[in-house]
Structure formats: C-alpha cells, structure tokens
C-alpha atoms as a printed R data frame, in Angstrom:
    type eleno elety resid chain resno       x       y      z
1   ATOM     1    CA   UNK     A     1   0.000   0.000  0.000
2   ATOM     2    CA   UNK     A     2   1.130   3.340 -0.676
3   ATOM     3    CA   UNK     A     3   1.852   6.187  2.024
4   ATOM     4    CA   UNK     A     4  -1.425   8.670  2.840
5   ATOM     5    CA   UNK     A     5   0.105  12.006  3.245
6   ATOM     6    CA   UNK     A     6  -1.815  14.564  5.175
7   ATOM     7    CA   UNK     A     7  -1.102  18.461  6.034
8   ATOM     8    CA   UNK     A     8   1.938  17.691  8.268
9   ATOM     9    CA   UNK     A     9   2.473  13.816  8.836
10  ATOM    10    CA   UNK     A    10   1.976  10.548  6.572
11  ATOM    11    CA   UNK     A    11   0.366   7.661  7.377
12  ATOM    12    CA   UNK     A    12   2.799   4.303  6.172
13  ATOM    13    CA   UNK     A    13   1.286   0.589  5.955
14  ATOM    14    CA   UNK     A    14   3.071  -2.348  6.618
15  ATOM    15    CA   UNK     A    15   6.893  -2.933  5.607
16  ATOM    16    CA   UNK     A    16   7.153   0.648  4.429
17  ATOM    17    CA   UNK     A    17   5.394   1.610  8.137
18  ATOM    18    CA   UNK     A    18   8.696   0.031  9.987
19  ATOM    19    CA   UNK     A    19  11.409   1.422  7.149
20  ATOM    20    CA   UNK     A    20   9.610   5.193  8.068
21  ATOM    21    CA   UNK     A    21   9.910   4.802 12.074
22  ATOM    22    CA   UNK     A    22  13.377   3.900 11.511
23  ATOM    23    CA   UNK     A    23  14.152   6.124  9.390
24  ATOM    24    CA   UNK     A    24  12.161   9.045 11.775
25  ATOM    25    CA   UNK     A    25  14.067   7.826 14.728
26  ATOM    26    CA   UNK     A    26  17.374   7.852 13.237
27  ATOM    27    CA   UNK     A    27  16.981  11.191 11.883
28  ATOM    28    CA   UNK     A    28  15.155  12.593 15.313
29  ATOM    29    CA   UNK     A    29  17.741  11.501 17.869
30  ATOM    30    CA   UNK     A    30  14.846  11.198 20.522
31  ATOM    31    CA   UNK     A    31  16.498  11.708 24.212
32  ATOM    32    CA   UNK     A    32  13.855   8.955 25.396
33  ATOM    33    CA   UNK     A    33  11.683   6.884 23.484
34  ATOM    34    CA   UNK     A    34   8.789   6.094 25.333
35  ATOM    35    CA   UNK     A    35   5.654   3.473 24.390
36  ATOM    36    CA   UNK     A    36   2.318   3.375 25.649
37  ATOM    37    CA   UNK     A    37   0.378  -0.097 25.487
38  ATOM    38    CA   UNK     A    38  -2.087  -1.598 27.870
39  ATOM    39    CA   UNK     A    39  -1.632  -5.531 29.105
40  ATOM    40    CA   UNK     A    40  -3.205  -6.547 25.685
41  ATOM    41    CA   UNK     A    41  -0.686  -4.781 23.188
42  ATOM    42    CA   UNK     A    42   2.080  -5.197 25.766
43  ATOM    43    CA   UNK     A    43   1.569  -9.052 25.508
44  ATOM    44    CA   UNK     A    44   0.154  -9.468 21.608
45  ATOM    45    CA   UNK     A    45   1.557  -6.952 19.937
46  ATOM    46    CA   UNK     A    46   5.041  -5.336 21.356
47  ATOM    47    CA   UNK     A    47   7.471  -8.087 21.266
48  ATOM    48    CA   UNK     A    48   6.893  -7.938 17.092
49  ATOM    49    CA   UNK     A    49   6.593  -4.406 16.789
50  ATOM    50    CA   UNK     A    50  10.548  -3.955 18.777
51  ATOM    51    CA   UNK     A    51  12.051  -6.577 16.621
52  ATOM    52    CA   UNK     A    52  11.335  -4.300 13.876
53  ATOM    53    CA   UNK     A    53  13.185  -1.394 15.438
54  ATOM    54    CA   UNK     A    54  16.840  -0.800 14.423
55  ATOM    55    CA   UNK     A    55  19.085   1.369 16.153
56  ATOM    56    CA   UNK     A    56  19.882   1.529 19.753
57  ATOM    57    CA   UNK     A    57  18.156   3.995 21.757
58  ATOM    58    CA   UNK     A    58  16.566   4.306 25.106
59  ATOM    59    CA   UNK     A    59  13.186   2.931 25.628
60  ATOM    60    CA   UNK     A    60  10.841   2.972 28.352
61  ATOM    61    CA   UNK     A    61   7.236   1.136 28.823
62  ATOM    62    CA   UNK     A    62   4.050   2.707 30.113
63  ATOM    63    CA   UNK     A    63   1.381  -0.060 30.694
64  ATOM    64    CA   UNK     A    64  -2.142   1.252 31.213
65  ATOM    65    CA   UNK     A    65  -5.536  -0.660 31.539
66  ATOM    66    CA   UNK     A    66  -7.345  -1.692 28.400
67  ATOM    67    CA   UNK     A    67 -11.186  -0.300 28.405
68  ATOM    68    CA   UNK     A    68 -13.021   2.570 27.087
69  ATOM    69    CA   UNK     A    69 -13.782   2.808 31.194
70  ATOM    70    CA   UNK     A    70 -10.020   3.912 31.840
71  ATOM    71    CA   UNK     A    71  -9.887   6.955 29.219
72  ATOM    72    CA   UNK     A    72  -9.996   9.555 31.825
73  ATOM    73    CA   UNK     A    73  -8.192  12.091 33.561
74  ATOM    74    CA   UNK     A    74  -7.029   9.710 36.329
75  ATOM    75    CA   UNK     A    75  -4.964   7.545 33.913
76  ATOM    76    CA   UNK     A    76  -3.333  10.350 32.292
77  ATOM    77    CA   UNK     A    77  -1.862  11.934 35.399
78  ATOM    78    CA   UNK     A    78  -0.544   8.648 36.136
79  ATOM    79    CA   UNK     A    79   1.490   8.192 32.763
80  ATOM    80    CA   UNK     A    80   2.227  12.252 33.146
81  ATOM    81    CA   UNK     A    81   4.111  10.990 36.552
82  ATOM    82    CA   UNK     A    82   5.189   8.245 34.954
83  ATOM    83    CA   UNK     A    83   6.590  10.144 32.132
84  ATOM    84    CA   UNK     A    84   8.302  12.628 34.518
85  ATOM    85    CA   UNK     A    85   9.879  10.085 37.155
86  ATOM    86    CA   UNK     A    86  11.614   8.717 33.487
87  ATOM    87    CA   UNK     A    87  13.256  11.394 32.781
88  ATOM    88    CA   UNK     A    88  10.830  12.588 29.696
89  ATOM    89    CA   UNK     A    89  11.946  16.069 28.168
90  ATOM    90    CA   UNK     A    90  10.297  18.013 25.486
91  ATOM    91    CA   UNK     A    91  12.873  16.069 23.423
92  ATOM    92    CA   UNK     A    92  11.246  12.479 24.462
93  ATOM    93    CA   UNK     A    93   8.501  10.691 21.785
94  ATOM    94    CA   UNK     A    94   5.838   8.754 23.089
95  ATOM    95    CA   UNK     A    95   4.377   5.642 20.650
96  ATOM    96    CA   UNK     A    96   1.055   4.833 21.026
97  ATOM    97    CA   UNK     A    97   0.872   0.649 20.279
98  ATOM    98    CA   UNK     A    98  -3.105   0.418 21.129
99  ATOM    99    CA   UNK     A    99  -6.787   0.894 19.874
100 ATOM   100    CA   UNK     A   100  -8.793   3.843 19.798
101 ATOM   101    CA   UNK     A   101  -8.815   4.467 23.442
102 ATOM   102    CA   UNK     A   102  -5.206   3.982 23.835
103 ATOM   103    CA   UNK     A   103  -4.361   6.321 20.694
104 ATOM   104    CA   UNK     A   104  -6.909   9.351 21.435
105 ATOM   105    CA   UNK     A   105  -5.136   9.141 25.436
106 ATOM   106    CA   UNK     A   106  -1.771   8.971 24.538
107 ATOM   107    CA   UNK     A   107  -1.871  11.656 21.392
108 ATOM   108    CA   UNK     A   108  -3.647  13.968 24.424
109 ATOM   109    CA   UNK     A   109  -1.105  12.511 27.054
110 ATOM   110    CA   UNK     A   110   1.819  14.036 24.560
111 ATOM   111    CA   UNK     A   111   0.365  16.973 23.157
112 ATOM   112    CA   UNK     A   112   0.221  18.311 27.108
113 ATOM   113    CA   UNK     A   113   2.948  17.127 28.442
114 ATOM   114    CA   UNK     A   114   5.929  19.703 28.671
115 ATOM   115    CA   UNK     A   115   3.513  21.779 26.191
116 ATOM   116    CA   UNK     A   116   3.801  19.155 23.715
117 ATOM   117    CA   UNK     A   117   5.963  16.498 23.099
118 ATOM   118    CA   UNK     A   118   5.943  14.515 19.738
119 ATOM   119    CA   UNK     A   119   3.621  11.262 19.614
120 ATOM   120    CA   UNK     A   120   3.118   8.457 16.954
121 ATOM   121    CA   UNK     A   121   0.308   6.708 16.411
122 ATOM   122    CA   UNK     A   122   0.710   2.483 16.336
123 ATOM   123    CA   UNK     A   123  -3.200   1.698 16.126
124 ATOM   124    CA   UNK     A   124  -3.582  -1.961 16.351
125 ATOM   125    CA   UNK     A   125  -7.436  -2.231 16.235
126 ATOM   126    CA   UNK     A   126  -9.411  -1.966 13.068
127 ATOM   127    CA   UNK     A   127 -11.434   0.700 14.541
128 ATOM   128    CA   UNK     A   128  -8.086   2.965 15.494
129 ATOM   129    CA   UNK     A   129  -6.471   1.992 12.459
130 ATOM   130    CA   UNK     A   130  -9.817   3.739 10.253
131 ATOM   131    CA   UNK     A   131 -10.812   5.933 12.461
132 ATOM   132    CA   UNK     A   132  -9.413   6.713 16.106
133 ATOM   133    CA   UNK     A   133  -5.467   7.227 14.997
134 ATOM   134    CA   UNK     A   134  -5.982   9.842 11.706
135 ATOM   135    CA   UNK     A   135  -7.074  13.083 11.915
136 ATOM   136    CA   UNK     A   136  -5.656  14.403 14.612
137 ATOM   137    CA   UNK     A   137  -8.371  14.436 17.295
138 ATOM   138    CA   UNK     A   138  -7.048  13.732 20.823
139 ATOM   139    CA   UNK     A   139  -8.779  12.839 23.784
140 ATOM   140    CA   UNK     A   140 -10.905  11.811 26.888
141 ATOM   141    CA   UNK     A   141 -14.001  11.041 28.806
142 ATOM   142    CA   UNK     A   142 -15.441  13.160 31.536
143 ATOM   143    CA   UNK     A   143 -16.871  10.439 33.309
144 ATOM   144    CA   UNK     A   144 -18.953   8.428 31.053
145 ATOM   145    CA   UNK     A   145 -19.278  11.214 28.805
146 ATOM   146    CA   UNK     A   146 -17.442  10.600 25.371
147 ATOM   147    CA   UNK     A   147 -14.284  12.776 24.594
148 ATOM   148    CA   UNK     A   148 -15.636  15.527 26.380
149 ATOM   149    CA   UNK     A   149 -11.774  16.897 26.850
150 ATOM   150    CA   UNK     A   150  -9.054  16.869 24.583
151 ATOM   151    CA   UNK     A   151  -7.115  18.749 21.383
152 ATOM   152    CA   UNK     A   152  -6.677  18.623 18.422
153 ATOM   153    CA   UNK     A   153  -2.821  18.007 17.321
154 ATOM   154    CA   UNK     A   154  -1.197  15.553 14.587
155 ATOM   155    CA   UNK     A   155   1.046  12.726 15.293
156 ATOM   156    CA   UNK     A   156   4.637  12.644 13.686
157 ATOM   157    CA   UNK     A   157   3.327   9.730 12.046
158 ATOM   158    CA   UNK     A   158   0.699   7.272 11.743
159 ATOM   159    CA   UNK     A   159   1.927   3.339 11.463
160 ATOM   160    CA   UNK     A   160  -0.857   0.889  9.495
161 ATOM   161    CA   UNK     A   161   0.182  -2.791 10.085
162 ATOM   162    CA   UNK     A   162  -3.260  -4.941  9.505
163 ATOM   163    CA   UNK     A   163  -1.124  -7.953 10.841
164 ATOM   164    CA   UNK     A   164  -2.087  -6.738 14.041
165 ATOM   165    CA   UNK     A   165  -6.001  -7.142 13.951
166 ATOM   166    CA   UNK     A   166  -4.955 -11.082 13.951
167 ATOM   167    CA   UNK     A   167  -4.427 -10.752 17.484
168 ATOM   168    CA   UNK     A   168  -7.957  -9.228 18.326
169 ATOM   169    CA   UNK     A   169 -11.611 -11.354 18.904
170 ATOM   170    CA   UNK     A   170 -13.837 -11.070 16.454
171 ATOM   171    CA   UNK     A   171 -16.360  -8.841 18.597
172 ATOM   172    CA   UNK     A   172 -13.744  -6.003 18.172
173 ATOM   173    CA   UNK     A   173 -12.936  -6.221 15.033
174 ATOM   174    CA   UNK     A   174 -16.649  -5.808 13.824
175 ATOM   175    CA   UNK     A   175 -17.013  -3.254 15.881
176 ATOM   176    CA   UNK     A   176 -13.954  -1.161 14.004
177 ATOM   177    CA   UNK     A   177 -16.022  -1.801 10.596
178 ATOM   178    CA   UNK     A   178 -18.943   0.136 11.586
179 ATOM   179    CA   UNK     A   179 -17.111   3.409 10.902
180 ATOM   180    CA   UNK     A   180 -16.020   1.753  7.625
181 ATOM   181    CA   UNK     A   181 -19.540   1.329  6.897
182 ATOM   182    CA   UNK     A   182 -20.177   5.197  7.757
183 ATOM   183    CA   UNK     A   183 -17.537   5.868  5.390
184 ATOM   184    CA   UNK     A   184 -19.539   4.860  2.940
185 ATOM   185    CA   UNK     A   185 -22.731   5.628  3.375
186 ATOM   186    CA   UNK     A   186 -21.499   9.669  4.273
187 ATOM   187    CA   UNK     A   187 -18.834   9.784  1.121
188 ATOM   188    CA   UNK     A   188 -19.668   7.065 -1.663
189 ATOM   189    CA   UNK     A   189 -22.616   4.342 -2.322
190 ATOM   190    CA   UNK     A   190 -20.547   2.212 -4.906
191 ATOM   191    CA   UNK     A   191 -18.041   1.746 -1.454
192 ATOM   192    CA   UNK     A   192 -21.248   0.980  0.728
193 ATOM   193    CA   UNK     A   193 -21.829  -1.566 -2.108
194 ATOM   194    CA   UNK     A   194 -18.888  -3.540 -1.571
195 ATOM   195    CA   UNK     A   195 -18.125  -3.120  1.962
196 ATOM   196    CA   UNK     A   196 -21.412  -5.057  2.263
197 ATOM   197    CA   UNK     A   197 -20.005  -8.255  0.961
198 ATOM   198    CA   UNK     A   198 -17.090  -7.629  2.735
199 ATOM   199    CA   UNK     A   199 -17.424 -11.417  5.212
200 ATOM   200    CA   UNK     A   200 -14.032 -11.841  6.125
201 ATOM   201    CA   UNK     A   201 -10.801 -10.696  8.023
202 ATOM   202    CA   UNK     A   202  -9.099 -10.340  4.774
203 ATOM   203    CA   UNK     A   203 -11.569  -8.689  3.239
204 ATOM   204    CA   UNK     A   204 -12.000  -6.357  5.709
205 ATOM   205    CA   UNK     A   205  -8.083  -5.655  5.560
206 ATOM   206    CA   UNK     A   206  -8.264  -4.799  2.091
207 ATOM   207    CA   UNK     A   207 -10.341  -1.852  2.400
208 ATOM   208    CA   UNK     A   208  -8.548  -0.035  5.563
209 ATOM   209    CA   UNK     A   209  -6.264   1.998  2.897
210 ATOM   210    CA   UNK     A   210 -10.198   3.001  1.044
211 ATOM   211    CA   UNK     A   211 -11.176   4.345  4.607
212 ATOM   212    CA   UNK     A   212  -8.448   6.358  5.924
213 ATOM   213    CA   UNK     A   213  -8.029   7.761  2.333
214 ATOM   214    CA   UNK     A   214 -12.071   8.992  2.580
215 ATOM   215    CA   UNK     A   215 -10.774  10.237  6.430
216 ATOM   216    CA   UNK     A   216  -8.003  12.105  5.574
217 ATOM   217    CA   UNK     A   217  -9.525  14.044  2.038
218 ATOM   218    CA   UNK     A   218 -12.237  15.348  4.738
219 ATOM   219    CA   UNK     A   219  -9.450  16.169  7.090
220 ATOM   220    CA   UNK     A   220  -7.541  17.988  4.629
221 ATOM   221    CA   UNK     A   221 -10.812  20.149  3.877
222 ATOM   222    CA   UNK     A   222 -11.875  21.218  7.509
223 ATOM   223    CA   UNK     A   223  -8.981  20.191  9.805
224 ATOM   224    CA   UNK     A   224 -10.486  21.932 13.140
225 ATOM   225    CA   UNK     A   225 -14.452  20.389 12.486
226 ATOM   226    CA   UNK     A   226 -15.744  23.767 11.225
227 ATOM   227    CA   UNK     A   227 -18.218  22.183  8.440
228 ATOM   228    CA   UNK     A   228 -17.232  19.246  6.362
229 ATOM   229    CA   UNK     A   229 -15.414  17.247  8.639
230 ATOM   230    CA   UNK     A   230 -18.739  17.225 10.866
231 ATOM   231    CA   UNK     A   231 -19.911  14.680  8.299
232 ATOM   232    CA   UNK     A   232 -17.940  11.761  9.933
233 ATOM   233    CA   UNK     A   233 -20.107  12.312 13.042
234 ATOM   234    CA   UNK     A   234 -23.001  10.471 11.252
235 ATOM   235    CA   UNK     A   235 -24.406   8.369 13.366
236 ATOM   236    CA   UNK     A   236 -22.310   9.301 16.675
237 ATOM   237    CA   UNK     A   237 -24.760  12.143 18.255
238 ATOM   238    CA   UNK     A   238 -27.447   8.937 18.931
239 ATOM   239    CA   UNK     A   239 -24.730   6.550 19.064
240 ATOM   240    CA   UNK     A   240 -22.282   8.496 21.572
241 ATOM   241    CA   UNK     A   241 -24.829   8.859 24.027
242 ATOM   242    CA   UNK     A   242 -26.158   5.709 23.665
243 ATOM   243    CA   UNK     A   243 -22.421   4.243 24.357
244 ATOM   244    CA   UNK     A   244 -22.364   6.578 27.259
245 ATOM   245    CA   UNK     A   245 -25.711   5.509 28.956
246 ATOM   246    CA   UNK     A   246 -24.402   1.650 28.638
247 ATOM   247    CA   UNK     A   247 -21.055   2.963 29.860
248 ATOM   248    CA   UNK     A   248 -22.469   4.501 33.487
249 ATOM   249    CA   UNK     A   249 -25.130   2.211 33.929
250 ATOM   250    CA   UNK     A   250 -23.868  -1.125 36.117
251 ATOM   251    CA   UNK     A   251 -27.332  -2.582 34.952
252 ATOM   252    CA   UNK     A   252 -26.370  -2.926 31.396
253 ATOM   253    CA   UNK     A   253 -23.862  -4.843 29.669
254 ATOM   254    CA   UNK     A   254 -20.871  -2.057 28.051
255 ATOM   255    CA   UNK     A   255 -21.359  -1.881 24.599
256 ATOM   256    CA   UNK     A   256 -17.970  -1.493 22.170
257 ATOM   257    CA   UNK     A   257 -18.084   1.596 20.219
258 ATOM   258    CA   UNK     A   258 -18.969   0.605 17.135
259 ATOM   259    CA   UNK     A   259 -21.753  -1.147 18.656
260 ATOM   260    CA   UNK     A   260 -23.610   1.854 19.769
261 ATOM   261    CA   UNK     A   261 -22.676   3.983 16.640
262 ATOM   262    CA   UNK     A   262 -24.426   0.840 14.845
263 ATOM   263    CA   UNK     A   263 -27.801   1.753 16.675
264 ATOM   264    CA   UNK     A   264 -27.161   5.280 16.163
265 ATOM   265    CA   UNK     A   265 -26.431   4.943 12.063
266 ATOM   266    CA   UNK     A   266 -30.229   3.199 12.125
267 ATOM   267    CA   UNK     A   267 -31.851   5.870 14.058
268 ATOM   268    CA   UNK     A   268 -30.146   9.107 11.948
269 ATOM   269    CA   UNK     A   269 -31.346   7.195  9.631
270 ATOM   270    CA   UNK     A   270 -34.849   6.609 10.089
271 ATOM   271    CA   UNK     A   271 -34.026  10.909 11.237
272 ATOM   272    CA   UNK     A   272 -32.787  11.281  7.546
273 ATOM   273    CA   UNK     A   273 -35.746   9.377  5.426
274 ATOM   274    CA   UNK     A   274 -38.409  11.586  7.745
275 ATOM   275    CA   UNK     A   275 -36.700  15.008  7.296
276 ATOM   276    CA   UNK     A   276 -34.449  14.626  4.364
277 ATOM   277    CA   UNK     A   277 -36.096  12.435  1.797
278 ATOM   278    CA   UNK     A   278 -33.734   9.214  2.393
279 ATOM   279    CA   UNK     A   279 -35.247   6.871  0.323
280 ATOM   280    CA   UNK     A   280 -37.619   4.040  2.512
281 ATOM   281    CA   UNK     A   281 -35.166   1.853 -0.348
282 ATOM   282    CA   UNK     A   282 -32.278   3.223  1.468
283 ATOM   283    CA   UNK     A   283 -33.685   3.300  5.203
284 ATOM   284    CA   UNK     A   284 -34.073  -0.237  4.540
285 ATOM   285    CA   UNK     A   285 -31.140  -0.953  3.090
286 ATOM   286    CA   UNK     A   286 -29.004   0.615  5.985
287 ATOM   287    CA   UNK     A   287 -31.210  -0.857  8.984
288 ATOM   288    CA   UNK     A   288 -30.881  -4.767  7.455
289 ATOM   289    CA   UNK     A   289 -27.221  -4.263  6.671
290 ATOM   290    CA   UNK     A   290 -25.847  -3.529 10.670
291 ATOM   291    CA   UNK     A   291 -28.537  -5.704 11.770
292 ATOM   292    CA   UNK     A   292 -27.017  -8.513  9.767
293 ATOM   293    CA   UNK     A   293 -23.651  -7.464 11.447
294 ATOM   294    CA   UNK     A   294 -24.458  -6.305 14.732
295 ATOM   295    CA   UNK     A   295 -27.414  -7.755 17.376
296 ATOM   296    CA   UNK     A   296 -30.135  -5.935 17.995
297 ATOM   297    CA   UNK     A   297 -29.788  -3.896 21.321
298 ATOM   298    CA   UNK     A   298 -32.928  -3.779 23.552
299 ATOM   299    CA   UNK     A   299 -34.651  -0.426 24.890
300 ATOM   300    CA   UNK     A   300 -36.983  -0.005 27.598
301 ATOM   301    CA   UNK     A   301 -38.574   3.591 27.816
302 ATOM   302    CA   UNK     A   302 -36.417   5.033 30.450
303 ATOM   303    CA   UNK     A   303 -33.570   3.831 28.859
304 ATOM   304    CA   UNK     A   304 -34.525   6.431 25.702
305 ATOM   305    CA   UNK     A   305 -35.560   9.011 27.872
306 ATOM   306    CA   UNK     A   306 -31.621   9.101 29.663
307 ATOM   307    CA   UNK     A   307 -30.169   8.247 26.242
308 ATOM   308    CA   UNK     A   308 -32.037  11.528 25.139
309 ATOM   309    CA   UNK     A   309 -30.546  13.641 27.835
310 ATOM   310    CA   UNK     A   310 -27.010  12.552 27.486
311 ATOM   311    CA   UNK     A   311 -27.465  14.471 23.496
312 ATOM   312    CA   UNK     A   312 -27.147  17.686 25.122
313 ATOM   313    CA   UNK     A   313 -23.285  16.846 25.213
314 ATOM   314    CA   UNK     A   314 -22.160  16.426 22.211
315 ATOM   315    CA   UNK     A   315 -19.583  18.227 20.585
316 ATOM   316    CA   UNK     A   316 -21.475  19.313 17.627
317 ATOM   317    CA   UNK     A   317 -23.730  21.283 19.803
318 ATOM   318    CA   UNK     A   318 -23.987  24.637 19.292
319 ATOM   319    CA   UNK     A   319 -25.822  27.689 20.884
320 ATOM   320    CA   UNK     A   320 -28.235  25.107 23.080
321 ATOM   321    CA   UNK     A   321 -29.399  23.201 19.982
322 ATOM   322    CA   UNK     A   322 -28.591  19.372 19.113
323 ATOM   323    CA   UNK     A   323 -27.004  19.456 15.338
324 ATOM   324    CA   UNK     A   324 -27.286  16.281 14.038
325 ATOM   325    CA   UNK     A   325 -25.467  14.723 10.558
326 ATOM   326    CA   UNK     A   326 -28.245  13.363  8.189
327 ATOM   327    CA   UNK     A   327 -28.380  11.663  4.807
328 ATOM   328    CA   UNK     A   328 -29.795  12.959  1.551
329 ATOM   329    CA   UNK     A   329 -28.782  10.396 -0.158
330 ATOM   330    CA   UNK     A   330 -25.986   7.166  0.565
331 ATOM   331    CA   UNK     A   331 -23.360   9.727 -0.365
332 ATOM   332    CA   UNK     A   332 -24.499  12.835  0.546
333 ATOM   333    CA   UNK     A   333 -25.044  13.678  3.961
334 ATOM   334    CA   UNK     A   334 -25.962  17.297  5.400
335 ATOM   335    CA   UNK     A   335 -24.632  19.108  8.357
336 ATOM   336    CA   UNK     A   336 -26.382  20.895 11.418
337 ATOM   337    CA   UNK     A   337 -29.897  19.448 11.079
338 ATOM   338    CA   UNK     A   338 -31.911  20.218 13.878
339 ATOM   339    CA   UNK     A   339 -34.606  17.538 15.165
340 ATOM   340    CA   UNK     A   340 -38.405  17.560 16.213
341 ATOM   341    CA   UNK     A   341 -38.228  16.504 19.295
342 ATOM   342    CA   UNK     A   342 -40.941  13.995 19.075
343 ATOM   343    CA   UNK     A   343 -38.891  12.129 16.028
344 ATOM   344    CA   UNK     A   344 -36.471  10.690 18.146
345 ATOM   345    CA   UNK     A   345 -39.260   8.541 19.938
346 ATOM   346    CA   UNK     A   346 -40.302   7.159 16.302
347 ATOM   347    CA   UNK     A   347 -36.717   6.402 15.442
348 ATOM   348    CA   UNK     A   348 -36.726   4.273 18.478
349 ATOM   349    CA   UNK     A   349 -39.786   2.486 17.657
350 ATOM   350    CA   UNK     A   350 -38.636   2.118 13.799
351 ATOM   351    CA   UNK     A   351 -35.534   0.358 15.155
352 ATOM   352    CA   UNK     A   352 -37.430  -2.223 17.625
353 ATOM   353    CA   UNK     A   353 -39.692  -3.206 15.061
C-alpha cells in the first residue's frame, strides 16, 4: 500500500510503516523513546513491533488498563508521573501501540505534556487503524461522557500494520467496521456496495487503505471540524450517548463503540428518510445491513428518555441546539440538522420493530 500524506504527517502501511519509524528515529535523535500499550498490546503486539526497530536507543514502557472505562483524567496523570519520574523532556517521543482508546489518550497525554511532546500513532485495532489514529483528534471522557476533553494536534506519524487485527476477537474487530460502513454511506454508495459483501478478516483488511483515504480528504478540507469534517459524526450524536448511557449504567452490559454507533447509524437514519427524503429503499437498506452485522440492542422507555438527555453533550452542539449529521442520499449527507423533538421517539420504535 502506498503512504497517505496529510497536512503535516503521513500515514505508512506495513513494511514501508517500519522502514519510516526507523528512518524518523534515526533522523530525530529522541532523548527517550517512550511506548504506551495496555496488558493486551504489551503481551500481543510489542514483542513484534521492537524486533522491527533498528538502532539503539533508550526505551521505556508505560502499561495502562485496556477499556473505554479507563480513558480519563485519572490515567493520564498517572502516565504524566510516569513520564516525569523517566526522565521525559520536550525532546522524548511517546508511541502509542493500542486501539482507539489507547491512541486518542496517549496523542492527548503528549500533546500536554511539557507543552507538547511529539507522539506516533501504532493503532492496532481496526477501529483505530480507520478511524481513532488519523485526523488528529485527541482525547478523553469526563466520566462516562465521550471525549468531552481533549485537542486537536497531529502525530509525527501514523503506522498501518493490519497484521495486528490477527491478534484481536472477532467482537472487536466488527465493531472497528462500523465506521467503515459510515464511510460509505457519508462519502460514496458504490463503497457501501462492496463493503457489504465484505465477510471476512481479509476482506475487511483490504479496504482499511479506502477508509483512511475517505478520512483524511475530509481532514484535509476542515482540519479543526468547522463544516465538512462534521460529516464523519453520522451516526455518533445517537450513538455516543447511547455508548455513554451503557457505559455509566452497572445494569447494562458495556457496549464497544462501534456497537452503539451501529444503533445510532439506524436511528439518523430513520431521522434522515423523515426530514431529508432518504429513500424508505435506502432506510431499509441501511437498517438490514448492521442488523445482519451487529445484534439488535434492547430499549426499555427510560432507557430512551436518559439516552435523550445525554445528546445535550455532544460536541457538535452549538448555541443550546442538538445538530445532528443526516443523509440525503448514501453519499451525501448534510450538516447541522436540527430535530423535532418527538422524532427521536419514532426512530426508536422504527428500530425495535
């Protein structure tokens, strides 16, 4: 695969991913090199990724606990101690060998630290290799509200290396497709088309370079999320909250993040057909394909009515009002639609049925 290049850094897949860090290091004479994994990547995926590594340098590991549940302010003041009992200086790089929670802590992590130290991204989940790991977005929870503080700031580098999904369950790596399904249904139907026969690992694999290429163009076109680059939001107003309300609530069982933007792709749906013109062809079309992918996920009324409440924080927001990202058309979404309040109740009910 060839290299992505964005504004200021490049994302590199496989063989050429390795000869780039080396290359990067060499020429960067890092005082420390520091990596972040949790006990999964520290076990699964770090021995392979240092064999690749030539040079000698100084290297130092930061383990932190695996789980959306961890992303908070609590585990980045420990790795900020643990950073600064290592002797970390604004001349120190910190890798970031993890999935989407790992790579959105540690790019925030770095870009605080001493003002800003350099990071690189390692994502080693389908979902951070799409989706968490480009685009600069950096980040955390405020309790079990989703990336609620954070900056945006671009890695040195980005490193693709689909070996790594071989070490994940198969729960995670379907829920990393979901935003590879929003990248088509937001940016191009004939991808939609084929990311819906799309059964296998391999398969899967061979369309990562399709989606961070649709991620970056809209990068490159509205770096800060001004206009366009609200359009890879579809599905995440519903979705976020939704994955926040199963995130705080000890009753429920935590659903993955591409889980909950599953239900929420459905629902802005249904949203988009009712105040759009999204075909009942395509509503269809969209509800039966994450259905076939994803289980259904079961709402009582209060569960709806908290779901509802948790909207009011996302980022999108403006002035008091919910914006929400709706479809036209697979292909052509629209920005900063408002919603009758009494909708969201009948998107709800459209997705029980």
């Amino acid at each position: 695969m060839d290299s992505i290049i964005s504004d200021s850094y490049a994302v590199h897949f496989n063989e050429e991913a390795f000869k780039a860090l080396n290359t990067h290091l060499a020429n960067k004479k890092y005082s420390i090199v520091f990596i972040l994994v949790d006990e999964n990547t520290h076990e699964l995926c770090l021995p392979n990724f240092m064999a690749e590594i030539n040079g000698e340098y100084q290297f130092e590991i930061i383990e932190i606990e695996s789980g959306e549940i961890n992303k908070n302010i609590e585990t980045c003041v420990g790795v900020w101690e643990a950073l600064s009992e290592l002797g970390a200086d604004r001349k120190s790089v910190l890798i970031n060998l993890g999935g989407g929670v790992l790579t959105d802590m540690g790019g925030f992590i770095a870009s605080t630290f001493k003002r800003g130290i350099d990071f690189i991204n390692v994502p080693t989940t389908l979902l951070s290799m799409v989706d968490a790991s480009v685009g600069g977005k950096t980040g955390i929870d405020l309790g079990a509200l989703k990336n609620q503080v954070g900056v945006i700031n671009q890695p040195a580098m980005v490193l693709v290396v689909p070996d790594f999904l071989d070490t994940l369950e198969n729960r995670q790596i379907i829920s990393g497709f979901a935003e590879m399904l929003k990248h088509g249904l937001i940016k191009d139907k004939t991808y939609w088309e084929a990311l819906k026969e799309a059964q296998s690992l391999e398969h899967m694999k061979s369309h990562i370079l399709t989606s961070i290429q649709i991620k970056n163009e809209v990068v490159l076109k509205d770096p800060t999320e001004q206009n366009i680059r609200k359009i890879l939001n579809y599905g995440h107003t519903l979705g976020h909250a939704i994955e926040s309300y199963f995130l705080e609530n000890a009753s429920k069982e935590m659903l993955l993040h591409g889980e909950a933007i599953a239900v929420g792709m459905i629902l802005e749906g249904y949203l988009s057909h009712k105040l759009l013109g999204l075909s009942e062809q395509s509503l269809e079309d969209i509800k039966s394909t994450f259905l076939n992918k994803y289980d259904k996920v079961e709402f009582i009324d209060t569960d709806i009515e908290n779901i509802l409440k948790l909207m009011k924080y996302d980022k999108k927001n403006s002035h008091g009002k919910v914006n929400f990202v709706l479809l036209k058309n697979i292909g052509e979404p629209v920005v900063d639609v408002e919603i009758p309040i009494e909708l969201f109740t009948d998107a709800f009910a459209y997705y029980k049925v």
